[in-house]
C-alpha positions as YAML, in Angstrom:
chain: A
units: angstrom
residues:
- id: 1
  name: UNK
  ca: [-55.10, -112.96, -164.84]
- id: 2
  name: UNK
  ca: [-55.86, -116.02, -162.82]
- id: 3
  name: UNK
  ca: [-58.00, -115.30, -159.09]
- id: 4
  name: UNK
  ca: [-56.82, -116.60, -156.12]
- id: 5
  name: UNK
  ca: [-59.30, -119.48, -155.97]
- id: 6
  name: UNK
  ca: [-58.08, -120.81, -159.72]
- id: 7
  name: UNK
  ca: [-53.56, -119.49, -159.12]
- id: 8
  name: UNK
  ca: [-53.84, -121.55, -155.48]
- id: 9
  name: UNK
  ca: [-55.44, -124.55, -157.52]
- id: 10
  name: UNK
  ca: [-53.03, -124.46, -159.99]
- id: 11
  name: UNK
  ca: [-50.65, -124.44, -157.48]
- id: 12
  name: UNK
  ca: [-51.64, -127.37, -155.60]
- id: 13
  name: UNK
  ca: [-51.67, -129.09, -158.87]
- id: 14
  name: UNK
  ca: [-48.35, -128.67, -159.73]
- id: 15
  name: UNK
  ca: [-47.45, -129.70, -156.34]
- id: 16
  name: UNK
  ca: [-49.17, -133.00, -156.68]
- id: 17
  name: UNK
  ca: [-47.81, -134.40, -159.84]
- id: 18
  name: UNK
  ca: [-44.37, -132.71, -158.93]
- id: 19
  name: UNK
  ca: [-44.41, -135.46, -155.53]
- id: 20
  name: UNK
  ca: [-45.94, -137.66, -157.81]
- id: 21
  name: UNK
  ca: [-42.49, -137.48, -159.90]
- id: 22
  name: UNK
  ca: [-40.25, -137.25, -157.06]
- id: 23
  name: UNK
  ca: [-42.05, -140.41, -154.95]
- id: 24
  name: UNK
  ca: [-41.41, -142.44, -158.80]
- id: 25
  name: UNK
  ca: [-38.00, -141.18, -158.81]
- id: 26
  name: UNK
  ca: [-37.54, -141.87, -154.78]
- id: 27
  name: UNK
  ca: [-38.98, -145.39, -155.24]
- id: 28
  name: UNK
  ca: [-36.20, -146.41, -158.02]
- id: 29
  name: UNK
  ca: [-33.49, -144.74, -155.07]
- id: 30
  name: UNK
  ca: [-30.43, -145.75, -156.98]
- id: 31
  name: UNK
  ca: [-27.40, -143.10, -156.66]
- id: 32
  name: UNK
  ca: [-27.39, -141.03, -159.64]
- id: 33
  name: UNK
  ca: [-31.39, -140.21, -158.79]
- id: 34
  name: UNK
  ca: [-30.68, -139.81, -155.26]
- id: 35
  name: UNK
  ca: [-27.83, -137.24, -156.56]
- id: 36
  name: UNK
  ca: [-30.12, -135.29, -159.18]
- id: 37
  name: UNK
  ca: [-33.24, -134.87, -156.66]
- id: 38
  name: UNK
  ca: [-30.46, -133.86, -153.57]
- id: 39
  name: UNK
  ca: [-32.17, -135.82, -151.35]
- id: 40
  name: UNK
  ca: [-30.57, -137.54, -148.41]
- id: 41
  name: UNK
  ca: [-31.10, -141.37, -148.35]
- id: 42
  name: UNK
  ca: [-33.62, -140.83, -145.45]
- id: 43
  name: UNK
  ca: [-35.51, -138.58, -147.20]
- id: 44
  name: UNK
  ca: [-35.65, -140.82, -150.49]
- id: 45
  name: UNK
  ca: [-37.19, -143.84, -148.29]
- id: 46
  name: UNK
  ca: [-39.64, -141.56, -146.30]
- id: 47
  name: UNK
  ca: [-40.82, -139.99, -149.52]
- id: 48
  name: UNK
  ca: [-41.33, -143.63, -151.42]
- id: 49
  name: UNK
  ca: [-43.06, -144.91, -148.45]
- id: 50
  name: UNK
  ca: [-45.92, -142.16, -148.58]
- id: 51
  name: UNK
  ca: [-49.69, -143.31, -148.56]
- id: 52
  name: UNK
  ca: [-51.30, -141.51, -151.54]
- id: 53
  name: UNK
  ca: [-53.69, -139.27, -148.88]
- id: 54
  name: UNK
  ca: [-50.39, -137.49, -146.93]
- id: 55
  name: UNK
  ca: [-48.87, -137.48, -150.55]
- id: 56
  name: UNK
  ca: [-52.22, -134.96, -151.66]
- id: 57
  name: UNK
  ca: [-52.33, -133.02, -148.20]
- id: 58
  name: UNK
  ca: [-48.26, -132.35, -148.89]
- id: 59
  name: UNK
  ca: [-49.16, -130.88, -152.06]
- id: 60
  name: UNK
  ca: [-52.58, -128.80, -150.76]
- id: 61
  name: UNK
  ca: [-49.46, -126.32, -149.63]
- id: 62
  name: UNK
  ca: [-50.52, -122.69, -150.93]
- id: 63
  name: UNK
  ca: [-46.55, -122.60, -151.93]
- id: 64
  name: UNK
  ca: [-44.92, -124.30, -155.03]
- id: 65
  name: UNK
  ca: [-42.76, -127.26, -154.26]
- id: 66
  name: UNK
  ca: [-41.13, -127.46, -157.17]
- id: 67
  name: UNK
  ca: [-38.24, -125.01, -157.82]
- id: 68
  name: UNK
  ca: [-36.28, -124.52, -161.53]
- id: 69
  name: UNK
  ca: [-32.56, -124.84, -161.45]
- id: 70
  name: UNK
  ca: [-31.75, -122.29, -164.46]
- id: 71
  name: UNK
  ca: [-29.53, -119.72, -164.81]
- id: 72
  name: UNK
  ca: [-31.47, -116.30, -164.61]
- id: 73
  name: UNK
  ca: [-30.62, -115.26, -168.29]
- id: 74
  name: UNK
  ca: [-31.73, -118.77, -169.82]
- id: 75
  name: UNK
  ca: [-35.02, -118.25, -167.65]
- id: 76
  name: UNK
  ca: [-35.84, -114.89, -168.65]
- id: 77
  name: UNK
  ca: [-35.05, -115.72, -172.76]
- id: 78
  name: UNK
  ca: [-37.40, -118.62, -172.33]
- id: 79
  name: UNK
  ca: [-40.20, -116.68, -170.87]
- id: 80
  name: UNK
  ca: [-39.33, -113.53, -173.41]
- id: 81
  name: UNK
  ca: [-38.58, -115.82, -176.75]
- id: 82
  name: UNK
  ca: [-40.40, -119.50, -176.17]
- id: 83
  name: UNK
  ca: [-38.39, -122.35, -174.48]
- id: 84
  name: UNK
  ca: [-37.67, -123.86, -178.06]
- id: 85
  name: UNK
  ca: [-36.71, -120.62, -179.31]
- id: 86
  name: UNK
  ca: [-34.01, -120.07, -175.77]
- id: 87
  name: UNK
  ca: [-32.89, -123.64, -176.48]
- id: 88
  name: UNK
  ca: [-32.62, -123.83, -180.68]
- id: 89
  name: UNK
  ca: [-30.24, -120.66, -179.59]
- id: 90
  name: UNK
  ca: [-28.39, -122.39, -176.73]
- id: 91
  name: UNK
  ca: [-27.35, -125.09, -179.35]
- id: 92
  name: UNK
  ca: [-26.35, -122.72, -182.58]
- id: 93
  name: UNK
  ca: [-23.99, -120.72, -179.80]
- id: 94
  name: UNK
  ca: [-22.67, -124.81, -178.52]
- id: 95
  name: UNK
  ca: [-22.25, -126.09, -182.15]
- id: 96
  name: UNK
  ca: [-20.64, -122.24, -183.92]
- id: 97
  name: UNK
  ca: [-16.80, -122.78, -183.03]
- id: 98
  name: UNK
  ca: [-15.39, -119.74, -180.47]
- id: 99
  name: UNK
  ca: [-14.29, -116.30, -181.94]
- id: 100
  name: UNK
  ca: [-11.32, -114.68, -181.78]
- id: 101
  name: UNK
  ca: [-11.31, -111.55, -178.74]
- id: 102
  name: UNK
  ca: [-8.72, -110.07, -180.89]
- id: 103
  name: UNK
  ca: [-7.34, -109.76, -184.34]
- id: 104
  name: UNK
  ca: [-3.93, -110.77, -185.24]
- id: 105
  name: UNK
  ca: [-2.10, -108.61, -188.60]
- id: 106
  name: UNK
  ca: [0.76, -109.90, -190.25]
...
């Protein structure tokens, strides 16, 4: 297990290239990116405008910026199976056709 020193570094890591991502994706600010990060139009501009030095003291936050948008089951499979494992899965169950809840006698 990680110390403090190495888990709050890691964390501040993540935050930077996660801004880095989001101020790429802000700069671009057409609709369907503004829609995906849900990010008011303000917000989009302010972030794309951001010097490189307030971009790295945003991410020096000792909490993680970034936040996953999965359903809880898909998250736990992934961290219990492997994410290619939770997602080779998540496509067999799409591509099977749908079973019958009942059977039917003649």
């Amino acid at each position: 297990m990680p110390n403090s020193t190495e888990l709050l570094r890691d964390i501040h890591e993540t935050n930077l290239m996660y801004l880095l991502l989001l101020q790429r994706m802000a700069r671009t600010c057409d609709a369907t990116t503004l829609a995906g990060m849900q990010m008011s139009p303000r917000a989009c501009q302010w972030l794309a405008d951001l010097e490189p030095h307030a971009l790295t003291r945003l991410a020096r936050s000792s909490v993680l910026l970034a936040q996953l948008n999965v359903a809880p089951h898909l998250l736990l499979s992934a961290l219990s199976r492997g994410m290619d494992a939770t997602l080779a899965a998540r496509g067999e169950a799409a591509a099977s056709p749908p079973q019958a809840a009942f059977k039917t006698e003649v």
